[in-house]
C-alpha positions as a Markdown table, in Angstrom:
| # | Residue | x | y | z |
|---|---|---|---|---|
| 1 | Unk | 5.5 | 23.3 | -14.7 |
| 2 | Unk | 4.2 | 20.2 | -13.1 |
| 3 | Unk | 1.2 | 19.9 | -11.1 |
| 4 | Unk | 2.2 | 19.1 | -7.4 |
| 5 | Unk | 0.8 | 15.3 | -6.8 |
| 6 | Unk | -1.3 | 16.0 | -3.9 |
| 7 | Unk | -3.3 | 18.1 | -6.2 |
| 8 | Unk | -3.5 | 15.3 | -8.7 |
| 9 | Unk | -4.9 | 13.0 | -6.4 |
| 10 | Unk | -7.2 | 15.5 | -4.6 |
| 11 | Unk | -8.5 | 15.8 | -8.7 |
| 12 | Unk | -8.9 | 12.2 | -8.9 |
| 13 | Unk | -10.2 | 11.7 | -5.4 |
| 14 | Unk | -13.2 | 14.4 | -7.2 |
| 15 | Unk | -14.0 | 12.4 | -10.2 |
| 16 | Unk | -14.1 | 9.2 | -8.8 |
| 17 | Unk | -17.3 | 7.5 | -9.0 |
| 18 | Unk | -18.9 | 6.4 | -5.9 |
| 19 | Unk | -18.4 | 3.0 | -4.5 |
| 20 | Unk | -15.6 | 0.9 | -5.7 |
| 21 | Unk | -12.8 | 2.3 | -8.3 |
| 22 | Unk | -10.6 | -0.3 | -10.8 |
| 23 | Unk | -6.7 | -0.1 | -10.6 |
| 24 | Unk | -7.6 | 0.2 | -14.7 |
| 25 | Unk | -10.1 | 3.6 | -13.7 |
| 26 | Unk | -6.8 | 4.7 | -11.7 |
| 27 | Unk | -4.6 | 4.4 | -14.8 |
| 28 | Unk | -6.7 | 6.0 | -17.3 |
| 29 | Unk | -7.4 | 9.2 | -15.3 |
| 30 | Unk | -3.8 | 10.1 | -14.3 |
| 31 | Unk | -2.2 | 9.5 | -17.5 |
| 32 | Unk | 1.3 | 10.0 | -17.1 |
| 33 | Unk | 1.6 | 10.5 | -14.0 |
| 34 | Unk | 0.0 | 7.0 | -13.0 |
| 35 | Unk | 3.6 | 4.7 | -13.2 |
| 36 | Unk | 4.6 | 6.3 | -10.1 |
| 37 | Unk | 1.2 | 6.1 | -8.3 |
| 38 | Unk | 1.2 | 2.4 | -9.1 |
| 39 | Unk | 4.5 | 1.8 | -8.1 |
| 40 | Unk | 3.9 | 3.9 | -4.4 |
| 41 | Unk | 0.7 | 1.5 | -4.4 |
| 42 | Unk | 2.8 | -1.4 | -5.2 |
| 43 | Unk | 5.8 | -0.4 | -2.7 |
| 44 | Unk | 3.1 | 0.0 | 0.2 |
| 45 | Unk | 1.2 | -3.3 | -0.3 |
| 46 | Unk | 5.0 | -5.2 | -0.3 |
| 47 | Unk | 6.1 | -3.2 | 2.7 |
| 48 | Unk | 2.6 | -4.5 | 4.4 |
| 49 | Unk | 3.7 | -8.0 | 3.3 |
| 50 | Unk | 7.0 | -7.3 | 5.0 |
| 51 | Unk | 5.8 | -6.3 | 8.1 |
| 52 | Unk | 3.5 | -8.7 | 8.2 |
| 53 | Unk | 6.0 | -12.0 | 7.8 |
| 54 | Unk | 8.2 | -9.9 | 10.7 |
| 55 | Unk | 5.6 | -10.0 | 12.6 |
| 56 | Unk | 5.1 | -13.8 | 12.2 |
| 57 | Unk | 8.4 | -14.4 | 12.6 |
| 58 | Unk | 8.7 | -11.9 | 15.7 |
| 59 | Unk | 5.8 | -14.0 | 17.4 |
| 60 | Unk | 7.4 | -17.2 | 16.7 |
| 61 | Unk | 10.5 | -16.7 | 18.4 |
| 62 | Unk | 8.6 | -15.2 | 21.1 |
| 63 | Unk | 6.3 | -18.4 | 21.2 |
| 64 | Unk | 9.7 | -20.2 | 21.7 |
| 65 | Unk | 11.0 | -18.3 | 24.3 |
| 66 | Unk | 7.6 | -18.8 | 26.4 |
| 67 | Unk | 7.6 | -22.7 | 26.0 |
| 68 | Unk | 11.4 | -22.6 | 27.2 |
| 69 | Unk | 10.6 | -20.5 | 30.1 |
| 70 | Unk | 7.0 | -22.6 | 31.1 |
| 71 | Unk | 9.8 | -25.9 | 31.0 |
């Protein structure tokens, strides 16, 4: 049987040294269960990327509306 996840993590979460952790630390300590980990990681950073370039885009065309309104 499989160890849920969330207990995984809260394992991890206990060994981890203070201060800053490597992604390589990460790796190591979960084994097999790190590809998915890394790729949830992975998946969040390019959905904040996403959002982000929406967001830039959103205020853009917001920008143009204004100046075509001030006009």
């Amino acid at each position: 049987m499989r160890v849920p996840t969330s207990e995984v993590l809260d394992d991890l979460m206990r060994q981890a040294p203070p201060g800053e952790t490597t992604l390589a630390w990460i790796v190591e300590h979960l084994r097999d269960r790190s590809f998915g980990i890394v790729m949830l990681l992975i998946g969040i950073l390019a959905l904040c990327a996403a959002l982000a370039s929406i967001a830039v885009t959103a205020a853009a065309v917001w920008g143009t509306v204004e100046a075509t309104l001030l006009l």
